[in-house]
C-alpha positions as CSV (number, residue, x, y, z in Angstrom):
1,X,-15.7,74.5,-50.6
2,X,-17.8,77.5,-50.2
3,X,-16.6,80.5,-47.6
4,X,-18.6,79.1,-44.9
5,X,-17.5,75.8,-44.8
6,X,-20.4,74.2,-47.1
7,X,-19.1,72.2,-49.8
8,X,-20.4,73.3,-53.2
9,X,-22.0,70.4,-55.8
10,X,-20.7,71.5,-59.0
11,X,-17.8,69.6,-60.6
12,X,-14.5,70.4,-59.4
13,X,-11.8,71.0,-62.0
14,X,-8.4,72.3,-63.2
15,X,-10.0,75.2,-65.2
16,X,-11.5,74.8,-69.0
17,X,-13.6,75.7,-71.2
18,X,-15.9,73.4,-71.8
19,X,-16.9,74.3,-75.2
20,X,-13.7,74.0,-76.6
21,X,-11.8,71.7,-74.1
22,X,-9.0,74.0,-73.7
23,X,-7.1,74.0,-70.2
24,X,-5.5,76.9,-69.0
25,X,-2.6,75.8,-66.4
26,X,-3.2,76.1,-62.6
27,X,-1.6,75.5,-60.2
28,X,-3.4,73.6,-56.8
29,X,-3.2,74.6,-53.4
30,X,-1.3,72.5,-51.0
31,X,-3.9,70.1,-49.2
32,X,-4.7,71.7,-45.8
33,X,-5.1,68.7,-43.1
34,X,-9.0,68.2,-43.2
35,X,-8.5,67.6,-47.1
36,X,-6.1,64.9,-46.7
37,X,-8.0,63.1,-44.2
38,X,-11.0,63.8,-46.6
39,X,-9.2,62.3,-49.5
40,X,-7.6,59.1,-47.3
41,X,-11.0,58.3,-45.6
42,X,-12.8,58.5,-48.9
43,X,-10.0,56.0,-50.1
44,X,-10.8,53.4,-47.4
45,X,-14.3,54.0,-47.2
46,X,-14.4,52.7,-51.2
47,X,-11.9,50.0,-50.3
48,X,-13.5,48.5,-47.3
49,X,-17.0,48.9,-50.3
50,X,-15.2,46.7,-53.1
51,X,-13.7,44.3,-50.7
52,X,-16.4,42.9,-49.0
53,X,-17.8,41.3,-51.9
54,X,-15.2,40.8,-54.1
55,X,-13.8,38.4,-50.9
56,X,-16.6,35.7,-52.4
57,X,-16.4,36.2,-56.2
58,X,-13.2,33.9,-56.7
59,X,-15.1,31.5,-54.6
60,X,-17.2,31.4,-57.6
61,X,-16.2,28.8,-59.5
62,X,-15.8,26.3,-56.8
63,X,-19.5,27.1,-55.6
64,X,-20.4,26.3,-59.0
65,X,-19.2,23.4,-59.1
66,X,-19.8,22.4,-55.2
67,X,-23.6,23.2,-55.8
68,X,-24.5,22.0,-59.6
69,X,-25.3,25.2,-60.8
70,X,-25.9,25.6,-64.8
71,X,-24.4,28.8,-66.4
72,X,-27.8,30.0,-66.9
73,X,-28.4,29.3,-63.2
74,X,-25.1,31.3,-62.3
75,X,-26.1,34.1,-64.5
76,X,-29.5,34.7,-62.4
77,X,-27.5,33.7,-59.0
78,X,-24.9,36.5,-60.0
79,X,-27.0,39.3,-60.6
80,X,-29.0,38.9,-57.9
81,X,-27.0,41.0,-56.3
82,X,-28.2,43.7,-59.1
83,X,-31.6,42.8,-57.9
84,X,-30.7,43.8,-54.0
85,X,-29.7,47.0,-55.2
86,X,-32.9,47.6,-57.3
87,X,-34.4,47.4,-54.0
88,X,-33.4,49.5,-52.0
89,X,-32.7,52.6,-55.3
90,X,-35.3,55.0,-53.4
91,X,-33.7,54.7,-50.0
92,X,-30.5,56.8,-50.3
93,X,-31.7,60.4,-50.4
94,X,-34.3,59.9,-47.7
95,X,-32.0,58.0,-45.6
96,X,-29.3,60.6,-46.1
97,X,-31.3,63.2,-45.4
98,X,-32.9,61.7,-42.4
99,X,-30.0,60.3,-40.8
100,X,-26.9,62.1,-42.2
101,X,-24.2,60.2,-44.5
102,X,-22.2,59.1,-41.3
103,X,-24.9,57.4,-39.8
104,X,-25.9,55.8,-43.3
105,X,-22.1,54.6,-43.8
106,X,-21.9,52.7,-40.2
107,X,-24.6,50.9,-40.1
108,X,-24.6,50.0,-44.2
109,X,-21.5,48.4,-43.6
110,X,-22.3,46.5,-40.5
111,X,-24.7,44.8,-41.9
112,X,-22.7,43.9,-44.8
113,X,-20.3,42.6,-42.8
114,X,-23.0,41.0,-41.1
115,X,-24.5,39.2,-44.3
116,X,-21.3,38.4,-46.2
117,X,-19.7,36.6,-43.1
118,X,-23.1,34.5,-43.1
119,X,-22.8,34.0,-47.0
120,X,-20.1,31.5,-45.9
121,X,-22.4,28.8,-44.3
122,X,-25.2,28.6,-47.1
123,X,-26.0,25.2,-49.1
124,X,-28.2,26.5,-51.8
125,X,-27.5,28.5,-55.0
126,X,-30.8,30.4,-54.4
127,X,-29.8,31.2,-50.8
128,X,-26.6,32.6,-51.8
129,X,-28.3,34.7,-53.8
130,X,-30.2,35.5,-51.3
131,X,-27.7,36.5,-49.4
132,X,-25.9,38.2,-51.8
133,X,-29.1,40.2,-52.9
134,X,-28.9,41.6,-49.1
135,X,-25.4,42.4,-50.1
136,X,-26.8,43.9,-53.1
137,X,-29.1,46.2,-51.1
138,X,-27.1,47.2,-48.6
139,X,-24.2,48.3,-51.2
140,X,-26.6,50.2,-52.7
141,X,-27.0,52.5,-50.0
142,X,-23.8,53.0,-49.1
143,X,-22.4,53.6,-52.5
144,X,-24.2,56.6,-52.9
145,X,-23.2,57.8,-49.5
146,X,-19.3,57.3,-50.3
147,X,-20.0,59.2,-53.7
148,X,-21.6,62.4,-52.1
149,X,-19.0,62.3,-49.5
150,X,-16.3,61.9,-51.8
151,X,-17.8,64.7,-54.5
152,X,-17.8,66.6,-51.1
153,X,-14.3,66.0,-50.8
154,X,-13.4,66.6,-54.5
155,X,-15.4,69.9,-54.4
156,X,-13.3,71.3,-51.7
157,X,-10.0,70.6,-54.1
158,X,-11.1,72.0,-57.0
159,X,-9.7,68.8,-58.9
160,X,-10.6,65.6,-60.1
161,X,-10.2,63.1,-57.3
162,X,-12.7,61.2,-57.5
163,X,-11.2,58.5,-60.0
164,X,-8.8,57.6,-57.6
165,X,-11.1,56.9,-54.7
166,X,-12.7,55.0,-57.5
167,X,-9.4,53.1,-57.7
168,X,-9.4,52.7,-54.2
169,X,-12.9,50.5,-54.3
170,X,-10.9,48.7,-57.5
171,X,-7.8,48.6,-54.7
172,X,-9.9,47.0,-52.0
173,X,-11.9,44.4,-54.6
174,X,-8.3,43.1,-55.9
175,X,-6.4,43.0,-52.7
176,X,-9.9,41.0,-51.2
177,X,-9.7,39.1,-54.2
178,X,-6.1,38.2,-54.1
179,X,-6.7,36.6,-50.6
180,X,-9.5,34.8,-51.6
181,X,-8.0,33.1,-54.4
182,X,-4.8,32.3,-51.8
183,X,-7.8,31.1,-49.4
184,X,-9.8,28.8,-52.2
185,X,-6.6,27.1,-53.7
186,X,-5.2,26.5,-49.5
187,X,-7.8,24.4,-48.5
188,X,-9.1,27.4,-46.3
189,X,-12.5,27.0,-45.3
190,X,-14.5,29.2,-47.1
191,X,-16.4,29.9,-43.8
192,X,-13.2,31.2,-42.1
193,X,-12.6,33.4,-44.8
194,X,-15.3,35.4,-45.6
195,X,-16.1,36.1,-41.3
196,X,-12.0,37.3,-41.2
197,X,-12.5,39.0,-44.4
198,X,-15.8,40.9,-43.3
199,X,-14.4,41.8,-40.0
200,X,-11.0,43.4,-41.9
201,X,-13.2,45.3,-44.5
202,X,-15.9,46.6,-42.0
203,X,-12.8,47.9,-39.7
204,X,-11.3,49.8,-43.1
205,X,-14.9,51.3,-43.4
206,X,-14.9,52.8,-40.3
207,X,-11.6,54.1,-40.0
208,X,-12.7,55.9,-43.4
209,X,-15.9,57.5,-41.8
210,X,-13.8,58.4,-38.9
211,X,-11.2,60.2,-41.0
212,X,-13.7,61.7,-43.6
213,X,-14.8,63.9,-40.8
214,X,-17.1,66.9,-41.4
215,X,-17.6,65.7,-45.0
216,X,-19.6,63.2,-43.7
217,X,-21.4,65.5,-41.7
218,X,-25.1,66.3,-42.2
219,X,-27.1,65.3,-45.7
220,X,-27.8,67.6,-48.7
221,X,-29.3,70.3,-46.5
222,X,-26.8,72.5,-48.3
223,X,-28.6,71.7,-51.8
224,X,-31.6,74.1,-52.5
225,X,-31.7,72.2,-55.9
226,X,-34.4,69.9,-54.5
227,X,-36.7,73.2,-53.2
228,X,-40.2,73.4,-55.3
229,X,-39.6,75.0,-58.9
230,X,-42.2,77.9,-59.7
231,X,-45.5,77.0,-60.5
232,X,-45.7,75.2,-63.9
233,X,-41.9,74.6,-64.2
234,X,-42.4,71.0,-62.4
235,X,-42.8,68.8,-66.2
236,X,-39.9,71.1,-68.0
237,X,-37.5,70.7,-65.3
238,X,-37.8,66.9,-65.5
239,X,-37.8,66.6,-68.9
240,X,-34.6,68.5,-69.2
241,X,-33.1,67.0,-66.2
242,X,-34.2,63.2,-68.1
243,X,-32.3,64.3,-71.3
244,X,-29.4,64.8,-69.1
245,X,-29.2,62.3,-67.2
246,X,-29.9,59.1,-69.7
247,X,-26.8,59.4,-71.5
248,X,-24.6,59.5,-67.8
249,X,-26.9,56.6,-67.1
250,X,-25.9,54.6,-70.5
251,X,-22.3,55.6,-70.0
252,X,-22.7,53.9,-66.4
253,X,-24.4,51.1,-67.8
254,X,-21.3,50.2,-70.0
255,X,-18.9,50.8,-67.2
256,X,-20.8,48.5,-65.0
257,X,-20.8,45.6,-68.0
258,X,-17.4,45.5,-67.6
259,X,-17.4,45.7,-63.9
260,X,-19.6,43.1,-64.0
261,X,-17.5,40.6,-66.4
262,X,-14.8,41.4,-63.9
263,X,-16.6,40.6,-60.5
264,X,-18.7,36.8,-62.7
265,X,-17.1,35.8,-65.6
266,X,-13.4,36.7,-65.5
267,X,-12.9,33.3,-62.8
268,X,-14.7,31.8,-65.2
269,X,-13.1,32.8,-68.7
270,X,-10.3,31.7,-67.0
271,X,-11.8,27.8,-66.9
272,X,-13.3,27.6,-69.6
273,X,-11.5,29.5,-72.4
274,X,-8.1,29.2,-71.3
275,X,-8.2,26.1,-69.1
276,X,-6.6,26.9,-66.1
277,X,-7.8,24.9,-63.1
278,X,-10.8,26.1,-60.9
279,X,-8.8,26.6,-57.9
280,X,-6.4,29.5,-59.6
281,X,-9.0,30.8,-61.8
282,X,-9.5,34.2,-59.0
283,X,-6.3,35.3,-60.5
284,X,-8.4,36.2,-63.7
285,X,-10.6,38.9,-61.3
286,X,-8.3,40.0,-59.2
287,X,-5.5,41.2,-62.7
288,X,-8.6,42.4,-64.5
289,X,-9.6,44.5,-61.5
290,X,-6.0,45.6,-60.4
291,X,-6.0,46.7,-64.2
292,X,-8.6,49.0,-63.3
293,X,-7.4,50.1,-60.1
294,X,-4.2,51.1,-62.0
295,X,-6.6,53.5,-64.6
296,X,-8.7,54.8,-61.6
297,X,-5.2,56.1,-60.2
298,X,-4.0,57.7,-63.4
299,X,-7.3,58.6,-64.3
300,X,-7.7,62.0,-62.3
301,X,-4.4,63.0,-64.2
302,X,-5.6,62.1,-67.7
303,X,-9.2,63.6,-67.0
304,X,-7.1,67.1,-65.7
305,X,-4.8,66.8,-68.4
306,X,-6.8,65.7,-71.3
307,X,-11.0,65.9,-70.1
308,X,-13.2,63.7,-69.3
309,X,-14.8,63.2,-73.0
310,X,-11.0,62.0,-74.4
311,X,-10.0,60.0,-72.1
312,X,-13.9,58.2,-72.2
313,X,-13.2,57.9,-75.9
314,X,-9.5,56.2,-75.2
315,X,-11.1,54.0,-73.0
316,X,-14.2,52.8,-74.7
317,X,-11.6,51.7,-77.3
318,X,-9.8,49.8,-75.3
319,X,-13.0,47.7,-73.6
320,X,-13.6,47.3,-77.3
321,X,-10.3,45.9,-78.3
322,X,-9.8,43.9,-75.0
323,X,-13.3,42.2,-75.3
324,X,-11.8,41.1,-79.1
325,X,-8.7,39.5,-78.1
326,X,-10.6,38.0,-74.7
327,X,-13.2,36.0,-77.3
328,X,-10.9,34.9,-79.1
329,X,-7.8,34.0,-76.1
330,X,-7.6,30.1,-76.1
331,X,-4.6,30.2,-73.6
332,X,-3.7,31.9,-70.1
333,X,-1.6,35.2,-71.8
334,X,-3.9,36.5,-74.5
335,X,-7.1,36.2,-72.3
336,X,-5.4,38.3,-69.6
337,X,-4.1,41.1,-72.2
338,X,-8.0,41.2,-73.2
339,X,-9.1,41.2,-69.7
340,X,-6.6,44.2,-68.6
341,X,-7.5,46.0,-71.9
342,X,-11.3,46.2,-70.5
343,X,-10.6,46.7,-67.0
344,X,-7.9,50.0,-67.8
345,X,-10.5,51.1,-69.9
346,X,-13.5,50.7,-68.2
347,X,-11.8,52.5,-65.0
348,X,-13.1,56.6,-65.3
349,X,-16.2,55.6,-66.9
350,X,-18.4,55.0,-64.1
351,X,-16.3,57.7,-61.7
352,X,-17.0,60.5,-64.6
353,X,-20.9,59.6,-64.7
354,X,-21.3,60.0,-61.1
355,X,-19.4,63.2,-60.7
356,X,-21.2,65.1,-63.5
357,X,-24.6,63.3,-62.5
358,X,-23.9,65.3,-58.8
359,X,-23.5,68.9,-60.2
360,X,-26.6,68.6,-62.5
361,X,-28.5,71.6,-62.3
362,X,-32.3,71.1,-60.7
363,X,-31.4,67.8,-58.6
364,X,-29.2,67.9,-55.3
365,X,-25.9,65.7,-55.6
366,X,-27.1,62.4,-53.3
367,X,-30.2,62.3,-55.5
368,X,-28.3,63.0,-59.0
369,X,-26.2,60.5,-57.8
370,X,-28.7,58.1,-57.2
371,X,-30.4,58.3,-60.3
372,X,-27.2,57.1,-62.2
373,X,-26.4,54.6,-59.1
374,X,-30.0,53.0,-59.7
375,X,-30.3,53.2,-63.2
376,X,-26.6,51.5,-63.6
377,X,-27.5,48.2,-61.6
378,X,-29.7,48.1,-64.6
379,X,-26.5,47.2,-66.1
380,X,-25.7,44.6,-63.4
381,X,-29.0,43.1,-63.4
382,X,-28.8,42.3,-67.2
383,X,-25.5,42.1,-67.7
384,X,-24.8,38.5,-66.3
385,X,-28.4,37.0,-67.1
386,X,-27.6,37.7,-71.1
387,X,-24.2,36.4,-70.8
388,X,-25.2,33.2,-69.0
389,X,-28.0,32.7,-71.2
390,X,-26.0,33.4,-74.9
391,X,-23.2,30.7,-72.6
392,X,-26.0,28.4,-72.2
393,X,-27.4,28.6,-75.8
394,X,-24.1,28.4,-77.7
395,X,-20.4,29.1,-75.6
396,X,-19.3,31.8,-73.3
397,X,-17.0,33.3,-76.4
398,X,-20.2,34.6,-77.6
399,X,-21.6,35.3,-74.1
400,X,-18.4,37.9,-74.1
401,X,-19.4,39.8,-77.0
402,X,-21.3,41.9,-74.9
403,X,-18.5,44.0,-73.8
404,X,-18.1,44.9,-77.2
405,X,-21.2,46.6,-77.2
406,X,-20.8,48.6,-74.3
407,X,-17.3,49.7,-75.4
408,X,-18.6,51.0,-78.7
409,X,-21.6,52.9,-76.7
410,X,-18.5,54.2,-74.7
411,X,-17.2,55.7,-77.6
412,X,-20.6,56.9,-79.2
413,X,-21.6,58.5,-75.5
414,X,-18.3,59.9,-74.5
415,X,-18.9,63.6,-75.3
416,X,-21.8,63.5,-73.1
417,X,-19.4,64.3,-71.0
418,X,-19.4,67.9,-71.9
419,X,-22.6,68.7,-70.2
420,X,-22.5,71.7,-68.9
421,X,-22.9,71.7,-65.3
422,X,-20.8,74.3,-63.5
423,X,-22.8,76.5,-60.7
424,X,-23.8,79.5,-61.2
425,X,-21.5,80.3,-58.1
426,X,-18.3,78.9,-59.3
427,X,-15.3,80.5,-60.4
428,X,-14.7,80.5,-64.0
429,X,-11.0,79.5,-63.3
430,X,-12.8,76.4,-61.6
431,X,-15.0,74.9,-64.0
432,X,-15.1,71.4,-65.1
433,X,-12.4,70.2,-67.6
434,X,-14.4,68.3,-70.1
């Protein structure tokens, strides 16, 4: 955080060199009491974010069954959440700016609230997806607004922190998940659950903007990235700021395959590949994403420790191996090794893309942000469509080859990483370990 209070946008850091990836020790500063409510709101505003709608995925498979749906049908009803969030990609920065990321928080969880408690009572695959498109849109929104915030937050430590409030959404999505799949194989109406689960999960969200205080304050008014380059700069400036940005946004697609095999088709690996019964399948989700709430934790230490571009590389291998052993699991044990593999090492992926996306030079940190937010539901919107359809065609072993893919571009992309993007204004003992 700058002298006066304003919170810089480059990438916080334990001090390296980025060209040769060398750390020099440091030691941190003990957190003063606005950081540690920054860094504990910012935990619970990402937990109340990944447990809203992880409270329906186990659900999943018995709304499959309950309503008919084909695979190819649950691929499109699953990623319409994708298509929610497509929707709304050119809302955050003006909504930021024009309403502050306090504002934007409250009322984008409200209404989630609001819509997943309703997504209870539907009768319809396409008006759950309905629904869950709303969800879509809505989480969006506020996704970006937690990630400026919590870059806010991160910036002010002069570490990497923003893993573990990644592992705090990763928390809230397998806690929300564990209940649900308690709820499904009860006899608990799903109706009951999801309006108790949505009033829980919008009460975590506001406690978080409560505690995040002045981080939330204001929008990107501190960011003079966005002010109008000199004339005839305007076409080089987004052509350099493109090259920079598609590889973060590849990168975040891959993470977000993963994510997305954890939130659709872990349930339903569980069924069909290893033959557990529908009613226990949640356990599936909720291991593979407690897997990646365990890397999100370590991840800030490995990333300080090792860089961002060696523990991407560590971690595209492991999607690649755990997506192996997951095709070929035919019983409960091997599938899960293969489905912890991928979520441990999809777990810094998407957390490392956003926070070198919000330091880029030439772009302010909610819009850098939401350029890699938008692009990833890309990801999302594909990810599930492709895997129903290859089910559909032939059998969901091949439908999970696509992880493999996105592990190897993991690997390929990984030093990517290594963008420079350290302000001009930063201390050379503070810039980013790559």
């Amino acid at each position: 955080m700058s002298d006066n209070g304003t919170p810089h946008t480059s990438e916080p850091s334990t001090g390296s060199d980025p060209s040769t990836g060398s750390s020099p020790s440091t030691t941190s500063a003990p957190l003063t009491t606005s950081a540690q409510r920054g860094v504990i709101g910012s935990g619970l505003l990402f937990a109340a974010n990944g447990a809203f709608i992880a409270a329906l995925l186990p659900w999943y498979p018995t709304l499959v069954a309950r309503l008919g749906l084909t695979p190819a049908q649950f691929g499109m009803m699953a990623a319409s959440i994708a298509v929610g969030a497509l929707a709304s990609s050119a809302a955050p920065p003006p909504l930021i700016r024009k309403f502050g990321l306090r504002r934007v928080m409250i009322a984008g969880f409200g209404a989630t609230a609001v819509v997943m408690a309703g997504a209870g009572w539907v009768t319809s695959g396409i008006v759950l997806a309905g629904f869950i498109a709303l969800a879509g849109f809505m989480d969006a929104i506020v996704d970006v607004a937690q990630n400026v915030t919590g870059v806010r937050v991160e910036n002010s430590l002069g570490k990497s922190v923003l893993s573990s409030m990644h592992a705090c959404w990763s928390l809230g999505a397998a806690a929300a998940g564990a209940v649900a799949t308690w709820a499904a194989s009860s006899g608990v109406p799903i109706q009951a659950h999801l309006a108790i689960s949505s009033a829980v999960s919008l009460g975590v969200g506001l406690a978080g903007v409560w505690l995040v205080g002045h981080y939330a304050l204001g929008s990107d008014t501190h960011d003079t990235s966005d002010a109008p380059p000199p004339p005839g700069t305007t076409p080089q400036r987004r052509t350099r700021v493109f090259w920079l940005v598609l590889p973060l946004v590849i990168l975040a697609i891959s993470g977000a395959v993963i994510e997305d095999v954890a939130n659709n088709w872990a349930s339903m690996a569980g069924v069909y590949l290893a033959g557990v019964r529908v009613d226990a399948a949640g356990v599936f989700f909720t291991l593979m994403v407690g897997a990646q709430a365990v890397g999100r934790f370590t991840g800030d230490a490995m990333i300080n420790r090792l860089g961002r571009v060696r523990v991407a590389r560590i971690g595209g291998t492991l999607i690649t191996v755990g997506a192996i052993i997951a095709v070929v699991s035919t019983a409960p044990v091997p599938l899960i090794i293969g489905l912890v593999a991928m979520g441990f090492g999809c777990a810094t992926i998407v957390p490392s893309a956003y926070a070198v996306a919000a330091a880029l030079p030439g772009v302010s940190s909610s819009t850098g942000v939401t350029i890699v937010s938008w692009l990833l539901r890309v990801g999302f919107l594909a990810t599930s469509p492709l895997i129903g359809a290859l089910t559909g065609l032939t059998s969901l072993r091949v439908g999970l080859t696509v992880p493999v893919i996105a592990g190897v571009a993991v690997i390929l992309l990984a030093p990517r990483l290594r963008v420079s993007v350290t302000s001009a204004t930063e201390p050379k003992s503070r810039q980013p370990r790559q």
